[in-house]
N, C-alpha and C positions, 0 to 999 in steps of 0.2 A: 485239344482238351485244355479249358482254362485251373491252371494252378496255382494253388495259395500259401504261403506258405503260414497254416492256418497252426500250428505252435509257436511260430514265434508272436503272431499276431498280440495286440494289446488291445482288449475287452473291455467294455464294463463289467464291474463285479455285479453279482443279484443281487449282493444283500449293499447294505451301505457301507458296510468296512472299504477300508482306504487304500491305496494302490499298493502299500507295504504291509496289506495284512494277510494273511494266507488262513480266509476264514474256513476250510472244511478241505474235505480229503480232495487230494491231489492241487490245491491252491485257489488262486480265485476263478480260475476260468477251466476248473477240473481237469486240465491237462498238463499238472506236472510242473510250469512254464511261470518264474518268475520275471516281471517288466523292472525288477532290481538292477542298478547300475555301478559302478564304482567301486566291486565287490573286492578283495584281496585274496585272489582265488593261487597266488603263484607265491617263489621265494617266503616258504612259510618258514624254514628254519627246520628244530624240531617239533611242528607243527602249528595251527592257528590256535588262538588265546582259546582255555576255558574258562567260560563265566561264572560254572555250576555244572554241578552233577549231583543227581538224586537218584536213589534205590526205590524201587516198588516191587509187586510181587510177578513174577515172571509173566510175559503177555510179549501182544502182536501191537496193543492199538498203536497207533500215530499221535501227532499233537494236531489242534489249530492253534494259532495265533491272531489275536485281535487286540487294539487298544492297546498292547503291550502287558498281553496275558496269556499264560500257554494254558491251551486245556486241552485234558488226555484221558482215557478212561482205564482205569487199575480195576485187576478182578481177585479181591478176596478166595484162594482157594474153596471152590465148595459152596461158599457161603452170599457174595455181596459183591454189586456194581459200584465201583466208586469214579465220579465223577470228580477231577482235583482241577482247580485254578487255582495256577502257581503267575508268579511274578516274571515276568521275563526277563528280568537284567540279573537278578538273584536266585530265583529257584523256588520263593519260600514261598508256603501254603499262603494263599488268601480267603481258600472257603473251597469247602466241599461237599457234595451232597452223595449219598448211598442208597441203595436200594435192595435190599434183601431178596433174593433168590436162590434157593439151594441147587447145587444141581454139579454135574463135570462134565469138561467139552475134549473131547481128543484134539488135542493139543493144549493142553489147558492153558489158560487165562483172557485176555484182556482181546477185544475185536475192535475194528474201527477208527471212524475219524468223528470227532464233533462236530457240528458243525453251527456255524457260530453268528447271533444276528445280533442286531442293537442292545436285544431285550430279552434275550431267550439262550439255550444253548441245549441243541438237539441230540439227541445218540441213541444208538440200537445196541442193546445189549445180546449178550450172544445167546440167547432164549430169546428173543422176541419182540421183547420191551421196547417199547418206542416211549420216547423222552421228552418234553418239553420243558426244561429245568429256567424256571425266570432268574434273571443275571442280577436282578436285584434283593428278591425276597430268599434267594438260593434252595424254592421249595419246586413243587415239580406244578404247574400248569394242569398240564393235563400228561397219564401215559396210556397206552395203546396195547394189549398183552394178544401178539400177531396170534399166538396159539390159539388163544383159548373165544378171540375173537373170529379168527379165519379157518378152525379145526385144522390148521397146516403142523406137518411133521418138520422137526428140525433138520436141515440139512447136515451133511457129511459132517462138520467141521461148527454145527450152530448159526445162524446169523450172524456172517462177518461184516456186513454191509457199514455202507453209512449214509444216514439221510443226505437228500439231493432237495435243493429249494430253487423253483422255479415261481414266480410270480407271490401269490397268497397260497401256494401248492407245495407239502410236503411230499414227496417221493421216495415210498417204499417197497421192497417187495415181499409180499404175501406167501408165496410161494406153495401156495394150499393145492388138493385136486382142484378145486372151481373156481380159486380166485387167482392172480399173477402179482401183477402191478397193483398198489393201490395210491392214490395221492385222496390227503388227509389236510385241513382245512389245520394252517401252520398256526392259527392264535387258538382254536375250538378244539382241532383232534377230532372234527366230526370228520367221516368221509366223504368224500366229494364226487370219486369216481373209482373205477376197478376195471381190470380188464380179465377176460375169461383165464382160466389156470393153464401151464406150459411147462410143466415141470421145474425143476428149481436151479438153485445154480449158488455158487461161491462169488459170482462178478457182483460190479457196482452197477445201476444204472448211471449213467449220465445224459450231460444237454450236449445235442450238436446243433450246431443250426446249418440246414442244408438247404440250397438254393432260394438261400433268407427266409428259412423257417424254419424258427427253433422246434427242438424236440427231443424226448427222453427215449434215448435207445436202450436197452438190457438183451445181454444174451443168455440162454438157457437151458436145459437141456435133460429130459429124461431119463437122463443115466444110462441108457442101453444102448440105441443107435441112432438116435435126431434129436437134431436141437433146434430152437426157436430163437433167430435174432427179430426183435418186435420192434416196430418205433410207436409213439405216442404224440397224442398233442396234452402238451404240461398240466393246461388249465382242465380240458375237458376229458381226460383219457380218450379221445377217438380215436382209433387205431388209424398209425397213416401208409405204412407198408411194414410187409413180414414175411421173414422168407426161411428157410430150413438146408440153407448153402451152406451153413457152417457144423460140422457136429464135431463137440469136446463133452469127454466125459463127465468130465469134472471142470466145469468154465472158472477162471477168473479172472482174469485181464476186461477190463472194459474195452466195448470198439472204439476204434480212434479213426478220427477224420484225416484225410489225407489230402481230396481237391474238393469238390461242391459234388462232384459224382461221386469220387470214390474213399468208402470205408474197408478198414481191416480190421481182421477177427484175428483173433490167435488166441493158444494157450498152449499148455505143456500137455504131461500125458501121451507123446507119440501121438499128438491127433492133429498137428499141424498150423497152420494159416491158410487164410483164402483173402483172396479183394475182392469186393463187389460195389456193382455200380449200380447208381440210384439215382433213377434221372428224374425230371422235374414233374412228373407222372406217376412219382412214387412207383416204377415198374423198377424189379432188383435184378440184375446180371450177376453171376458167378465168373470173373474174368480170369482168375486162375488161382493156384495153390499149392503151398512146396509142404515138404513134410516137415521142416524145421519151425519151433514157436516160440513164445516166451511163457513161464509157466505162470508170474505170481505178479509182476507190474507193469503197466500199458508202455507201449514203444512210444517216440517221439519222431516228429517229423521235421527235418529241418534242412531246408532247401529241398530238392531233390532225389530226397532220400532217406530212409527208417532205420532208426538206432535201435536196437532191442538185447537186449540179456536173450542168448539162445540157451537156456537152460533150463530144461522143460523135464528135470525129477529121474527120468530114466539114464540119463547123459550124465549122474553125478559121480559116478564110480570111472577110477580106469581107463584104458584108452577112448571109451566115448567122451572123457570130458575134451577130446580135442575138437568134439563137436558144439563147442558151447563160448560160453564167453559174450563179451560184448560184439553185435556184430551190425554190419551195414547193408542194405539193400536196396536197391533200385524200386521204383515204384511198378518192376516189370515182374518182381521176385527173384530178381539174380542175387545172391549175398556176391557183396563187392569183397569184403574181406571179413574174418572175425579173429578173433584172439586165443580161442581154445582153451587151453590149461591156463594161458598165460599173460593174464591173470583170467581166471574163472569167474570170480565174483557171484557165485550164487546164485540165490533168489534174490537179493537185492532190488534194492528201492534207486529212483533216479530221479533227480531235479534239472531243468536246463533254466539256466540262470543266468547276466552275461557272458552270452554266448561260451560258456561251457555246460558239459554234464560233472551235475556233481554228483557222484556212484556211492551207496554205502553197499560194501561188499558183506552180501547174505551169510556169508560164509563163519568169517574173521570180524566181520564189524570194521576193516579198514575203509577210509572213507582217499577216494580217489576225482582229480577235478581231470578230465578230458578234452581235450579240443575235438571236435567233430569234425569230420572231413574224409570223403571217399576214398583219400587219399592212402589212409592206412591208420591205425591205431598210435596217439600222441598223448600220452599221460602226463600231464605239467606240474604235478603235487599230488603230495601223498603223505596220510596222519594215519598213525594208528593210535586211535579215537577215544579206542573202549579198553586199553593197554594189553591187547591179546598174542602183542606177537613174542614176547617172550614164551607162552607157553606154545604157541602153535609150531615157532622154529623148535623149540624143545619133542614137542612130538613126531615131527615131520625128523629132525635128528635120531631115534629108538629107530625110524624106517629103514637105518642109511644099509645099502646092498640091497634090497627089495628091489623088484622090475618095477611095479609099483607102488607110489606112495600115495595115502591116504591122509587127505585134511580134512579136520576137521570142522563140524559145519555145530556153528554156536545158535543157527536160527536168528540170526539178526536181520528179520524180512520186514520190518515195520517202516510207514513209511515217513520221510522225513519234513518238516517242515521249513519254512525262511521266511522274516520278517524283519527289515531294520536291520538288514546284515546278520541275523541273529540265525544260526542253522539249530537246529532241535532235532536230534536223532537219537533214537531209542535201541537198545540192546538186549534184548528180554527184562532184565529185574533192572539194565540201567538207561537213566535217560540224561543225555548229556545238551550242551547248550555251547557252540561254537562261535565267538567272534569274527568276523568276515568283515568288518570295514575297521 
């Protein structure tokens, strides 16, 4: 089996942004995986510089970074999408645009990543809304209302997604009875293509390119007992293979590339992983699957071997969180080793950056930098970020004589950004800005 070690690899971005910008969710090459060098990831002290910290209204979204601009998207209780560019060295507004929708999501506020091109800057709001805001005039292009266009019901949790751009092809998903996928013409918003409907989902799609040809995979699922992993071709939606190996009730992790055959699925929920191979025939095998996932962000593959938060929502209480933590796997599904309680970290977000993971712990909001290695768990710095650990030792202290102790979990799952040394990690209502060179 020829292997690649297809995370650390360094891509062309799709859009034009520059090898330091991390234009849209999960970075330029949607896996996570900064080609950043020279980074000051150790010997922080009491921790790395902050540049800026900014309050918003409680939410999930992420940032991108481009040109040395962060944009994020804030949701008005109730009322309103706010799309903010802020300054990246300072914090301060540059311009933002809004958009009026009344409405509440369980778990209220803010979805997504923007994602971000020369002249435009994209987002899905959590109804539907699909966004083309020009970078210039700061007014909206064109927008897209998935509802009322595709008769689709909102999912669980609303439209958490965030647009994916593959060529002239924006990539959505519809998620209606008859429609699934749609990709939408990125300067018009007219459609371009759609693929038949497959129930809905909380994942992202993304690009992989497998046996050098790119393509948009999404996984999905019916909510009762099968799911749909789909692949596409970007420009045309032709469907290129699709299989129903994996079923999570509630998907979110996107699948991750592992060699030119083989992809993994995971999620939380007790419903496991699986690998599957997909050979140059577009035929998919089911090669095996343990019951352990990740609930809330895609694993990383680095050398021979998958790093994943096994913390999959049922394992947060009590003696199961010794089944959780950050942990390691073989590409056979053996866990080489994981962490458990110690540290847990959450639903958390991950970046692999020179060659470390940078960890924001779901939990606590503490941000952790990792050495990777079969070897065992190597934590080399540690900041608490978002100033929580005053009050978490303070509560974890009321516990003391309990069998067990209970932490507290602040929802700190959004995911993190890096550009220019500059990390951008968000806390529910805060979004803080870290120096790293």
């Amino acid at each position: 089996m020829k292997r690649t070690l297809f995370s650390l690899a360094v891509v062309v971005g799709f859009t034009s942004a520059s090898a330091e910008d991390w234009p849209n969710f999960q970075g330029p090459n949607l896996n996570g995986v900064s080609s950043e060098t020279g980074l000051k990831l150790t010997d922080w002290g009491d921790g790395p510089e902050v540049l800026w910290k900014r309050t918003f209204n409680e939410g999930f979204g992420g940032s991108a970074i481009v040109g040395g601009e962060v944009f994020l998207i804030d949701r008005v209780p109730g009322e309103t999408d706010v799309l903010y560019c802020l300054d990246l060295k300072d914090g301060s507004e540059k311009w933002k645009y809004s958009f009026d929708h009344a409405g509440k999501l369980a778990h209220p506020g803010s979805r997504g990543v923007p994602l971000v091109t020369d002249d435009a800057v994209f987002f899905i709001g959590g109804f539907g809304h699909v966004h083309r805001i020009n970078r210039e005039t700061h007014k909206p292009d064109w927008t897209v209302a998935i509802q009322e266009k595709y008769g689709a019901e909102p999912p669980k949790w609303g439209w958490a997604q965030s647009p994916v751009l593959s060529g002239n092809t924006i990539i959505v998903p519809a998620m209606s009875e008859d429609v699934g996928l749609v990709g939408f013409n990125k300067d018009t918003g007219d459609e371009m293509w759609r693929t038949e409907g497959f129930g809905n989902s909380h994942s992202n799609p993304t690009l992989l390119t497998l046996h050098g040809v790119e393509q948009a995979v999404f996984v999905a699922t019916n909510g009762k007992d099968s799911g749909t992993t789909i692949s596409v071709a970007p420009d045309t939606g032709k469907v290129l293979w699709k299989t129903d190996a994996y079923f999570n009730k509630i998907p979110i992790p996107f699948p991750t590339k592992v060699t030119e055959d083989l992809v993994y699925l995971t999620g939380g929920y007790d419903n496991g992983s699986c690998m599957i191979s997909v050979n140059d025939k577009w035929e998919v095998t089911k090669k095996w699957e343990i019951t352990q996932g990740t609930q809330m962000h895609p694993p990383f593959v680095i050398g021979d071997h998958i790093y994943f938060l096994a913390n999959e929502n049922s394992n947060h209480k009590g003696e199961k969180r010794a089944n959780g933590g950050l942990a390691c796997m073989d590409f056979k599904g053996n866990i080489v080793w994981n962490t458990g309680n110690d540290p847990f970290m959450g639903r958390g977000n991950m970046i692999y950056a020179d060659g470390k993971l940078l960890i924001q712990d779901g939990e606590v909001g503490y941000l952790r930098v990792v050495e990777p290695s079969p070897e065992g768990y190597k934590e080399v710095a540690f900041a608490d970020v978002f100033d929580t650990k005053e009050e978490v030792d303070s509560q974890i202290a009321k516990q003391e004589g309990r069998s067990q102790i209970k932490i507290p979990d602040f929802k700190y799952w959004s995911p993190m950004a890096l550009s220019d040394g500059h990390l951008v990690m968000r806390g529910q209502e805060h979004v803080v800005c870290l120096k790293l060179k």
